[in-house]
N, C-alpha and C positions, 0 to 999 in steps of 0.2 A: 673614292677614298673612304675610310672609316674613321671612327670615330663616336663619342656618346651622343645620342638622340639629346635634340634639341629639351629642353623640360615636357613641353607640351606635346611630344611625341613620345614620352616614356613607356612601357608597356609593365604592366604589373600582371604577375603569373599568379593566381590562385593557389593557395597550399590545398594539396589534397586533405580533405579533412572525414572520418570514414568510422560511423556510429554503428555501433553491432547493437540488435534492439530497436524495437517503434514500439515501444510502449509510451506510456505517460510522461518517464522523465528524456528520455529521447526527443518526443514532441516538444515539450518545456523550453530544451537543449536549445535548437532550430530557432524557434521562437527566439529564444536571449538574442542568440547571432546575430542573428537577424538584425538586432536593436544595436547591438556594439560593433560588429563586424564585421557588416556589411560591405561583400567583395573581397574579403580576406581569403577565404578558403572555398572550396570546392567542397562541397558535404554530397556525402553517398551514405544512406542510410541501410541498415540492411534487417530486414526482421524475418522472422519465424515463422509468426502466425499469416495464414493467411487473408490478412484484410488492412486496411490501414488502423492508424493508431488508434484506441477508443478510450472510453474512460471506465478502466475497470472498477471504481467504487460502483455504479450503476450493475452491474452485474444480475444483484440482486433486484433489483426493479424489472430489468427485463424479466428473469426467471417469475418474478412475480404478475409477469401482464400488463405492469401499470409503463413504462418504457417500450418502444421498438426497438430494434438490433441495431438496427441504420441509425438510430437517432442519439447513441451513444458515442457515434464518431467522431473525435478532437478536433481534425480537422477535413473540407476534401478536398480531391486529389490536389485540387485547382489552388487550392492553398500551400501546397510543396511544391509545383510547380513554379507559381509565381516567387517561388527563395532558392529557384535554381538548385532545388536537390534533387540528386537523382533518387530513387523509391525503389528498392525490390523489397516485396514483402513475398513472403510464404517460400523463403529462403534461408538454410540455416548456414551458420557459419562455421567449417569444421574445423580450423587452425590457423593461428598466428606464427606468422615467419618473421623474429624481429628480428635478425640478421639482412635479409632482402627486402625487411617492412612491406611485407603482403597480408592482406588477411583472405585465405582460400575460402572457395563457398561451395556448395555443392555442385555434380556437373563439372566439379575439375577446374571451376576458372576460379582466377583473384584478382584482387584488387588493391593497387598501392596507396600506401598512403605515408601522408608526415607526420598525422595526428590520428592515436586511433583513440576512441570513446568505448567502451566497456557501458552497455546500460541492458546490459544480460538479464534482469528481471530475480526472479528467484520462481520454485520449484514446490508446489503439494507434498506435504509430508505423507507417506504410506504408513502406518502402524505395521509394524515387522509380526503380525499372528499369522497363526495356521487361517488356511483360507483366506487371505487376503490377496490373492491371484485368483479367486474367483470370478465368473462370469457376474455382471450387476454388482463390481466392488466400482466405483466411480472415486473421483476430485472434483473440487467446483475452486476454480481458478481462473477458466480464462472463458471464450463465450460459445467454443466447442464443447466445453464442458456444459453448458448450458442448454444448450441443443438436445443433448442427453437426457439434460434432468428432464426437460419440458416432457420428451416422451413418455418417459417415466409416471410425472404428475398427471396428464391427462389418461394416460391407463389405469388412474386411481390405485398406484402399488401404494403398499406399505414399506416405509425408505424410515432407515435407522442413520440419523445423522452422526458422526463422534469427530466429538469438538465442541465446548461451549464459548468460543472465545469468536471476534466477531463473525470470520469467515462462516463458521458452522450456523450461526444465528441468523445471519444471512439466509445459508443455505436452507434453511429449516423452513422459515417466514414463504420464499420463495414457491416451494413443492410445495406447505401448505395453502396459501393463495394457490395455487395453481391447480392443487385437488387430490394430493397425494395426503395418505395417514402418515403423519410424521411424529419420532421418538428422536427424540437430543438426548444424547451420555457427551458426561464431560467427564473427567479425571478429578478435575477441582472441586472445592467445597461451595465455592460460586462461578455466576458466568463472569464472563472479558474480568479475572482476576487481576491483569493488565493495567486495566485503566478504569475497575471501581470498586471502590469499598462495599463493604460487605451489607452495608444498609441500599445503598446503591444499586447493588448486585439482586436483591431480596426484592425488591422492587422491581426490575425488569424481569424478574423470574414472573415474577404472578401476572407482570402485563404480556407478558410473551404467552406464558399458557393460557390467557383469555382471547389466546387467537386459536385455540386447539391445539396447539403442539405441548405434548407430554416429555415434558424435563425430569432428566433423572441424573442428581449428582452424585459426587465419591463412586460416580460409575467405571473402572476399570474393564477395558475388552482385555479379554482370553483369546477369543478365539469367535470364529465365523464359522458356522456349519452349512450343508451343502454336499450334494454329489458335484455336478456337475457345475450349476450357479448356486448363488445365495436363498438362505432359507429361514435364516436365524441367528442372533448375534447370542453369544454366551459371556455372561461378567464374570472375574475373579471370585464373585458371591455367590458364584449358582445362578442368579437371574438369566434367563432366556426369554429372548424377544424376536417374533415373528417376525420375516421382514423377506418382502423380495426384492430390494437394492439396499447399500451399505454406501456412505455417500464417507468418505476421510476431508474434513476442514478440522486439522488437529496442528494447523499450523504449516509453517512455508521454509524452503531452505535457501540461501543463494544460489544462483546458477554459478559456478565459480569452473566448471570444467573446463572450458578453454581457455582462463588463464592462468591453469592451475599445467593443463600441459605444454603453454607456452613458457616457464618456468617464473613467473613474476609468483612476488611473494604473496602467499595465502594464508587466510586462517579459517574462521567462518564465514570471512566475507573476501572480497578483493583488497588489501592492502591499499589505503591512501593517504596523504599527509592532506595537509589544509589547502592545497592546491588541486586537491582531487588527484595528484599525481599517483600513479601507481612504482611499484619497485623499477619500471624501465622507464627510459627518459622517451616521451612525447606518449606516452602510451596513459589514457585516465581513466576512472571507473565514478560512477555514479547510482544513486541509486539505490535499488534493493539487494544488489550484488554486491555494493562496496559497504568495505567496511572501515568506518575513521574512528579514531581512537579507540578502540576495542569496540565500538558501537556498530553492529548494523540494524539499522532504525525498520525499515519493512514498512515505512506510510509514504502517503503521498505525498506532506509539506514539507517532511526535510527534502526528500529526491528534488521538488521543485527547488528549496533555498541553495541547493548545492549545485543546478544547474544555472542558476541566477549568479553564484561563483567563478562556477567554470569558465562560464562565457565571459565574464568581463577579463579572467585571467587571460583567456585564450584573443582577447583581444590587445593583448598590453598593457592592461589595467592592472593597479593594486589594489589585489584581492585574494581574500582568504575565508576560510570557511571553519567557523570554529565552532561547531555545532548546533544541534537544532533542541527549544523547546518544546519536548512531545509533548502534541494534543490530538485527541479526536472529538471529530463535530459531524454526529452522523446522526442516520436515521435508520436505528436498528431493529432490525424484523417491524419496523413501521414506527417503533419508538424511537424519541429524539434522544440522544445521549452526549454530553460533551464532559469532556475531561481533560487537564492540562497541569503540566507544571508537578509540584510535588503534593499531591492528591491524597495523599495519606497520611501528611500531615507530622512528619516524624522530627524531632532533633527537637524537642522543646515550645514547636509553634504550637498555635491555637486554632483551635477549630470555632466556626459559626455554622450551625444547622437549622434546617427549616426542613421541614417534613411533613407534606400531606399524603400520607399512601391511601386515602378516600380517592381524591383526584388525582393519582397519580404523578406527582409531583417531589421530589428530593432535591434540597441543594445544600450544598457543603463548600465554605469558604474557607482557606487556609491562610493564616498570618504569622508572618514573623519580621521581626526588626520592623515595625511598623508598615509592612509591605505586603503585598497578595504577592503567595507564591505559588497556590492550589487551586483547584476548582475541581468541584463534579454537580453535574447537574442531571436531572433526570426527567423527561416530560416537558416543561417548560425551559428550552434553551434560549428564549429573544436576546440575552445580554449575554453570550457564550463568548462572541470575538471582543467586545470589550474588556469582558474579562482577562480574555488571553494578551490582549492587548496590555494591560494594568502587570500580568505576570511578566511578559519579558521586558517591559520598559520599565520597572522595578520600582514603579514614582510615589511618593507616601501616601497612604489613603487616611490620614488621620482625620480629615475633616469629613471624609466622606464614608468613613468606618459604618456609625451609628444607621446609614441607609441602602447602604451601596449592597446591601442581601435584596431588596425589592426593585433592585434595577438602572441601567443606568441613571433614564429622564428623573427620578425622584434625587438618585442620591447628587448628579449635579445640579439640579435645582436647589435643594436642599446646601451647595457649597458656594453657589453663585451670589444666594443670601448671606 
C-alpha cells in the first residue's frame, strides 16, 4: 500500500543551487550556506579561471615576491569537498537557458538548476588608442596576468604602467620589487582620486616614488608606438616614454555578457534589488557584476556583506541588503592607506587634520552632527577598523572628540575617566 512516509522516514531533495564564478564573493557565498543552510541545496560551482578561488587583493604581493601563488588560496580542495560542492574550475559558462533553467558550459554540456548565482567578477579596462593590440600591451587582474609580469620584471624591461588608481599602484610597486624600470601616468591630478584627498594623495605620491617608480600626472595616452610589439608610449603633450611592456590598471568593467544575453535586466552592472535578486525570478547576482541601486561597488567588503545577505535570504531568512559603507584598508605599493565613509568632508562637516609628511604620516577625521562620518589615513592605519567601526554605527564621539585623532587606547581611556 501507499501512502506518506512515517516522519522519520521523510526524504528531503536538495534544490539544485549552481554559482557561475570562484572568485572571492563565490568563496564568501559557500561559506554563508554553509552557516544557514546547511543541506538545503546542492551547489555546483563553476569558474573560469583555472585554479581554485584565491585572494585576489594579494596579487600584488605575489608579483612582488613577498607572497607564493599557492599561498593565496581561500580555500583547498578539501575544504569544498567537505560542503558537498561540486568544483569545475577552468570552465567557462556560455549561456543561460531560463526557460529549461540550464546554464550551458563549454564542451556542449549543462547544468540544471533552481537557483542560479551570477558572481561573474568584472573585466580590465583596455584604453581604446592606436597600438593598444600590440605585442607586450598586458592587464594585471587576475594571477595569469601575473605570471607575465613576473617575466617581464625579471628580464629588467622597462614597463609603462597607466593607471594611478589602486590596481595600477599595485602593478607598479609589484614590477618594481621584482626589477623591472617602471613609469606610472595616471589621467588624474592625483593618485586613488577615489578614495584620498589630495593632501593624502601628495603624500603617497613621494612615498611611492621613494621606491623608484617615476609618477607622472595629468598624463593623458594618445597612443603606443611600435612595428610589431611595444616601444614607446606617446601623451596628448608630446611626451614619449621608452618602454618594452604597457601594462593597462586604468580600471575594471563588470562581466555582465551572459546576462545581458540571457535577456535579464542591465545597466553597468547586473540589475538587483535588496534581495540580490536579478530581473528573473530565482536567478541573483553578486559582487562586482552586480549592480544595486545604481551602485556597482568593485571591493571586496561589500561583495562579502551582500553574500552574508544572500545566504540568509536564500535560507528563509529575513534579509536584506541595503548597501555598503565604502572603505579601503590596504597596503599600497607597500604603503598603508585606509579610507572610509565621506572622506572629503562635504555638505557643511568639519575636518581634523594631523600631518607629518617628515614621517610619513596623514590623517584626516570628518565630523558632522556630532558623529564621524570620514576617515583617511596615511602610513599609520593601527585605529583604521575602529574607526570604520565609529562611521557605520553612527554613535556620538562628543566625549571622545578632543583625543580620538591619537587613537583608539587614549581616546577611550581618556572617556572611561
Amino acid at each position: 500500500m501507499g501512502g506518506l512516509r512515517p516522519p522519520s522516514e521523510v526524504v528531503f531533495v536538495s534544490e539544485a543551487l549552481v554559482i557561475v564564478g570562484n572568485g572571492m564573493a563565490a568563496a564568501r557565498l559557500v561559506d554563508e550556506l554553509a552557516k544557514t543552510a546547511l543541506g538545503r541545496y546542492a551547489i555546483a560551482v563553476i569558474g573560469a579561471e583555472p585554479r581554485l578561488a584565491y585572494n585576489r587583493v594579494l596579487l600584488s604581493s605575489v608579483l612582488a615576491g613577498e607572497t607564493a601563488s599557492h599561498d593565496i588560496e581561500l580555500n583547498p580542495a578539501r575544504w569544498w569537498r567537505d560542503r558537498g560542492v561540486t568544483l569545475k574550475y577552468n570552465c567557462r559558462a556560455t549561456e543561460i537557458d531560463l526557460g529549461r533553467r540550464e546554464l550551458k558550459i563549454e564542451n556542449e554540456e549543462s547544468i540544471a538548476f533552481s537557483k542560479l548565482i551570477l558572481a561573474t567578477g568584472s573585466a580590465p579596462l583596455r584604453l581604446n588608442v592606436p597600438g593598444a593590440d600590440l605585442a607586450g600591451v598586458h592587464t594585471f587582474r587576475d594571477s595569469r596576468d601575473v605570471d607575465l609580469l613576473l617575466t617581464l620584471a625579471t628580464r629588467k624591461k622597462r614597463v609603462v604602467v597607466v593607471g594611478g588608481g589602486l590596481l595600477g599602484l599595485e602593478a607598479a610597486y609589484g614590477l618594481a620589487k621584482a626589477g623591472a624600470q617602471v613609469d606610472l601616468i595616471h589621467l588624474m591630478d592625483r593618485l586613488m582620486e577615489r578614495q584620498l584627498d589630495a593632501p593624502a594623495a601628495a603624500l603617497l605620491k613621494s612615498l611611492v616614488e621613494r621606491k623608484g617608480i617615476r609618477i607622472l600626472l595629468n598624463a593623458n595616452t594618445a597612443r603606443i608606438h611600435g612595428e610589431s610589439r611595444v616601444e614607446a608610449v606617446e601623451l596628448v603633450d608630446g611626451r614619449r616614454i621608452e618602454a618594452d611592456a604597457v601594462i593597462f590598471a586604468a580600471g575594471i568593467r563588470p562581466n555582465v555578457a551572459l546576462a545581458k544575453e540571457a535577456g535579464l535586466s542591465v545597466n553597468r552592472g547586473v540589475v538587483v534589488d535588496d534581495h540580490l535578486k536579478t530581473s528573473a525570478a530565482d536567478v541573483f547576482a553578486l559582487g562586482e557584476c552586480a549592480e544595486h541601486r545604481d551602485i556597482c561597488y568593485g571591493l571586496v567588503e561589500p561583495a562579502y556583506e551582500q553574500a552574508g545577505v544572500l545566504a540568509r535570504h536564500l535560507a528563509g531568512h529575513n534579509a536584506a541588503y541595503r548597501g555598503s559603507v565604502v572603505a579601503t584598508n590596504l597596503k599600497v605599493s607597500g604603503v598603508s592607506v585606509f579610507s572610509g565613509g565621506d572622506f572629503m568632508g562635504e555638505g557643511g562637516s568639519e575636518t581634523i587634520v594631523l600631518s607629518d609628511v617628515k614621517h610619513g604620516t596623514y590623517k584626516k577625521l570628518v565630523v558632522a552632527e556630532g558623529r564621524l562620518t570620514g576617515a583617511v589615513l596615511v602610513g599609520d592605519v593601527t585605529d583604521a577598523l575602529w574607526y570604520l567601526e565609529l562611521i557605520r554605527s553612527r554613535e556620538p564621539i562628543a566625549r571622545i572628540r578632543p583625543d580620538m585623532m591619537f587613537g583608539r587606547a587614549l581616546a577611550l581611556s581618556s572617556k572611561a575617566a
